[in-house]
MARFIMI-770239 format. One record per residue (C-alpha): residue number from 1; residue in one letter; chain; x, y, z. Coordinates in steps of 0.05 Angstrom, whole numbers, plus 5000, padded with zeros to 4 digits. Each point is the difference from the previous one (the first is absolute). Example, Ala and Ser with C-alpha at 12.3 -4.5 7.8 and 13.67 -1.06 7.14 Angstrom:
BEGIN
   num   residu   chaine      u      v      w
     1        A        A   5246   4910   5156
     2        S        A   5027   5069   4987
END
This chain:
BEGIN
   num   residu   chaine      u      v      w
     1        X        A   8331   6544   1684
     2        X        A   5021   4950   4946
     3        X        A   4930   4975   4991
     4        X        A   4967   5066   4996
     5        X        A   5058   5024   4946
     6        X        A   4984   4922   4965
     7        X        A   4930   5011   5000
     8        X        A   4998   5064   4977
     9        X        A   5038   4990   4942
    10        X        A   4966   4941   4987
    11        X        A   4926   5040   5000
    12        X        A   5026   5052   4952
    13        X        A   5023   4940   4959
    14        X        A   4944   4958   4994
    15        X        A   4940   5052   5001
    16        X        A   5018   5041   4959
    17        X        A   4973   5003   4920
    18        X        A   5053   4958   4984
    19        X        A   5011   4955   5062
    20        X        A   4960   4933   4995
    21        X        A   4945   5030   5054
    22        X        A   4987   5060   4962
    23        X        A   4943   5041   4981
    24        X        A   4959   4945   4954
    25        X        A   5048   4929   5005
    26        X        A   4950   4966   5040
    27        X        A   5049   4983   5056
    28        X        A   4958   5023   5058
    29        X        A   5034   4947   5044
    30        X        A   5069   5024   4986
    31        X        A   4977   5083   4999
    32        X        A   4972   4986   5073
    33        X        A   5046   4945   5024
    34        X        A   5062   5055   4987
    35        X        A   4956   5056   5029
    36        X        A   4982   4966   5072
    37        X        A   5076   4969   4997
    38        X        A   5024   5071   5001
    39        X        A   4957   5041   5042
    40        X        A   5009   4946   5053
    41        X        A   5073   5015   4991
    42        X        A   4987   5069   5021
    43        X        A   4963   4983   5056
    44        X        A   5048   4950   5028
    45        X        A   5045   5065   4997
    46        X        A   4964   5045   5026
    47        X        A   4985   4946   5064
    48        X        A   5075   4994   5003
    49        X        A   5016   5073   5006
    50        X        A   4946   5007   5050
    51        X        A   5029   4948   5048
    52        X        A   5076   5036   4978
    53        X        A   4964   5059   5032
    54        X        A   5018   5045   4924
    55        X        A   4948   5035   4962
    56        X        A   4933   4965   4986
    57        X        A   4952   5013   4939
    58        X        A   4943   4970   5035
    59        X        A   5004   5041   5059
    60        X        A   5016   5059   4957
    61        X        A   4932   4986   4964
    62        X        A   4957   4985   5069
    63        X        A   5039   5062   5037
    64        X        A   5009   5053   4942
    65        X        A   4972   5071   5023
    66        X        A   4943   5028   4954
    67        X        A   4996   4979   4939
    68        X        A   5075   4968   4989
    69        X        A   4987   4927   4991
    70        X        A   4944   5006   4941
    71        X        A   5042   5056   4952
    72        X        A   5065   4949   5016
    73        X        A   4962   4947   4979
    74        X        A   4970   5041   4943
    75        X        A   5075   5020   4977
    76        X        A   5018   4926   4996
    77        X        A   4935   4976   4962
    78        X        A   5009   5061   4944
    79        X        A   5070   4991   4984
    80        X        A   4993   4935   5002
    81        X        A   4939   5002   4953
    82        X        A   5033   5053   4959
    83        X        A   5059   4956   4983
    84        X        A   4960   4944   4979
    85        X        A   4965   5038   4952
    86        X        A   5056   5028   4963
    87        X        A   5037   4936   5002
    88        X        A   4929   4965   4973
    89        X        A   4996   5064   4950
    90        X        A   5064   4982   4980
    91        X        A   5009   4927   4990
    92        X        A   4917   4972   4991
    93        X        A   5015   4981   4927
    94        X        A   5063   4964   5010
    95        X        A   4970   4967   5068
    96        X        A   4933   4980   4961
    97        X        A   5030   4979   4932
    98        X        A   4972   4921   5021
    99        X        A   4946   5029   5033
   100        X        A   4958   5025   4937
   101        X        A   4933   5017   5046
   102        X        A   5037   5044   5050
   103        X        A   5039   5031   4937
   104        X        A   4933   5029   4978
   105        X        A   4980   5021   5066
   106        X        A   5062   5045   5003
   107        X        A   5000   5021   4927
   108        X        A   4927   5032   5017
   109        X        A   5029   5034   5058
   110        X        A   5004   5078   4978
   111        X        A   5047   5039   5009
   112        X        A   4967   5044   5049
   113        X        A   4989   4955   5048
   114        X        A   5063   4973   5005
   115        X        A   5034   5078   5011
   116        X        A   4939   5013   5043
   117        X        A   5018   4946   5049
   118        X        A   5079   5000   4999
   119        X        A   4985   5077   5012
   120        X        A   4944   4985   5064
   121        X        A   5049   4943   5029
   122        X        A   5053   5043   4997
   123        X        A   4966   5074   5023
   124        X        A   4974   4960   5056
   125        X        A   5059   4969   5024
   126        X        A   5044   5068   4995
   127        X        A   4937   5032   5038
   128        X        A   4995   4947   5056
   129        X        A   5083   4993   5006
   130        X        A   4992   5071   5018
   131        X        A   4946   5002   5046
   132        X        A   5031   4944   5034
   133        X        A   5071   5040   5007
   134        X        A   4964   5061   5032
   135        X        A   4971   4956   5056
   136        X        A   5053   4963   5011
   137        X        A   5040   5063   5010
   138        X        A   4944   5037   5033
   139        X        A   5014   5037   5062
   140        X        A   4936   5024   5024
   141        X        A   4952   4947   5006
   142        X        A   4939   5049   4981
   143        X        A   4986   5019   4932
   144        X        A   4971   5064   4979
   145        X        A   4930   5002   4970
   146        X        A   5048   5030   4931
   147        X        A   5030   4936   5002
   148        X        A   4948   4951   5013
   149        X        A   4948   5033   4936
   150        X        A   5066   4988   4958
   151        X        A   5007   4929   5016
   152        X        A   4934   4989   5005
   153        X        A   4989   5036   4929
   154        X        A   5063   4957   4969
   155        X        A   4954   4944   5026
   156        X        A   4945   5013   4973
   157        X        A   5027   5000   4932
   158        X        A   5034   4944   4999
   159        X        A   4934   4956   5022
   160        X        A   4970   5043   4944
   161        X        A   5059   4972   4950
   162        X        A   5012   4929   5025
   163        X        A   4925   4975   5010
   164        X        A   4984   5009   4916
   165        X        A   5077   4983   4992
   166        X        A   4987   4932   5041
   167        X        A   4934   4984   4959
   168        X        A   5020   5016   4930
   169        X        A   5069   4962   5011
   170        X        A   4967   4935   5034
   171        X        A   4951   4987   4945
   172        X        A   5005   4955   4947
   173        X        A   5051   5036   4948
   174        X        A   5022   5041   5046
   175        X        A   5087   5001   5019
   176        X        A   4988   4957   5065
   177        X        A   4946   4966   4984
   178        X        A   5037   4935   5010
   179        X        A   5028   4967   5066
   180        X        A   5070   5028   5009
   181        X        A   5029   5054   5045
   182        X        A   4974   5053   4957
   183        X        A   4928   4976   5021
   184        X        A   5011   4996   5069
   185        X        A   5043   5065   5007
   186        X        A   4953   5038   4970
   187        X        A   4929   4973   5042
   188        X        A   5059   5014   5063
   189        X        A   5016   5074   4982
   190        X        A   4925   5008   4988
   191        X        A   4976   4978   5066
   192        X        A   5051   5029   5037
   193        X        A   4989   5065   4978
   194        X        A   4928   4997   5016
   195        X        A   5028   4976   5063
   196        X        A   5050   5052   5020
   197        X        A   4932   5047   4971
   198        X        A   4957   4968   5047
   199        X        A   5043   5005   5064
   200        X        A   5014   5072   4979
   201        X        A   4924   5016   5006
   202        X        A   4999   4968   5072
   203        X        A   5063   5035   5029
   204        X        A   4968   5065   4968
   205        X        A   4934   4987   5034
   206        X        A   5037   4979   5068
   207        X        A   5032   5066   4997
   208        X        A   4941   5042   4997
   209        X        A   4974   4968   5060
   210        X        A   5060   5007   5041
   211        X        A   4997   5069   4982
   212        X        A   4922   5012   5010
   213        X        A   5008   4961   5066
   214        X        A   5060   5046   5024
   215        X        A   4957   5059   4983
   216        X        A   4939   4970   5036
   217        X        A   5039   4985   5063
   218        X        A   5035   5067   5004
   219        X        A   4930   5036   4993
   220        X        A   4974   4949   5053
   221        X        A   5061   5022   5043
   222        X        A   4989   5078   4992
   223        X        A   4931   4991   5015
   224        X        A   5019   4964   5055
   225        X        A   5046   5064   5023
   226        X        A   4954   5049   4986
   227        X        A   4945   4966   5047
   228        X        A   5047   4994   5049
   229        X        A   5016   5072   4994
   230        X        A   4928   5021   5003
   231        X        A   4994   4956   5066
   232        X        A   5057   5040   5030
   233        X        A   4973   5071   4983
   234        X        A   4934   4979   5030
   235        X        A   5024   4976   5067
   236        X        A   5051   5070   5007
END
């Protein structure tokens, strides 16, 4: 627990705009040195409260019913990408005042896109956070074809929003168009939501033939009867 509290502190320290692995410092050894030092931190937890026999996030991804693990994961990358932006909206001229190159990158930033994204990051993690809470708390395991064309149409736009969001972001000029967690939060909430999208179509088309095979088995089974039937009346 100490490490992962250290090493957390320590990446929202040094990767941020002002931290000496931020967006633009050319530290790319220390960015993904303090990165790999903490996620291993968490995993070394996670191992140790799987042998303690307590609540595991791996299993909880592998295990989670529906669509659980992806919007949880989706929650964490969007809130987490939201609050880099605003703190990189915040503080980019004070964190690139001896960085004069990024300092023009950032000054050409509009100010669209900066609300734009802060206001995507965070939609989509209030939007995920909730789907997550009803399937957690879910107490019928089926969902109701009302439910499923909402999700899937909440879906649907946010691959619509994210994919143009991703591009126009990414390129050169764009807010994270430099290595930092920006960058990487951003491509992660894009492909995950193309993800979640993705897995949505198959458990939609899964669906339909569970339901086309029930109906094809119970018209096999009353034809079935009614032959039967037929055989009886002939022999009386």
């Amino acid at each position: 627990m100490f490490f992962v509290i250290w090493w957390s502190v320590a990446a929202v320290l040094n990767t941020n705009i002002k931290g000496v692995a931020g967006e633009g410092k050319n530290s790319e050894n220390v960015y993904y040195s303090t990165w790999v030092c903490c996620i291993s931190s968490y995993i070394l937890l996670d191992d140790w409260c799987v042998t303690g026999k307590v609540f595991s996030l791996k299993k909880f991804i592998r295990d989670a019913p529906h669509h659980s693990s992806g919007w949880f994961m989706l929650s964490i990358f969007s809130l987490l990408n939201f609050f880099c932006f605003y703190f990189l909206y915040i503080y980019w001229e004070e964190g690139t005042i001896d960085y004069p190159e990024m300092h023009i990158i950032y000054e050409n930033v509009s100010q669209l896109q900066w609300v734009w994204i802060m206001t995507l990051c965070f939609l989509t993690g209030i939007t995920s956070l909730s789907f997550l809470l009803v399937e957690i708390f879910r107490i019928d395991d089926n969902k109701s074809s009302l439910e499923n064309i909402f999700e899937g149409s909440i879906l649907l736009v946010l691959v619509v929003g994210w994919i143009p969001t991703v591009v126009v972001a990414t390129m050169p000029g764009g807010a994270a168009s430099t290595v930092g967690n920006s960058y990487f939060l951003t491509w992660g909430c894009g492909v995950l939501v193309i993800r979640i999208f993705v897995a949505k179509i198959q458990s939609w088309r899964k669906q339909i033939y569970e339901v086309r095979s029930r109906q094809l088995q119970e018209y096999h089974d009353a034809q079935a009867k009614a032959v039967s039937m037929n055989t009886i009346d002939v022999t009386i």
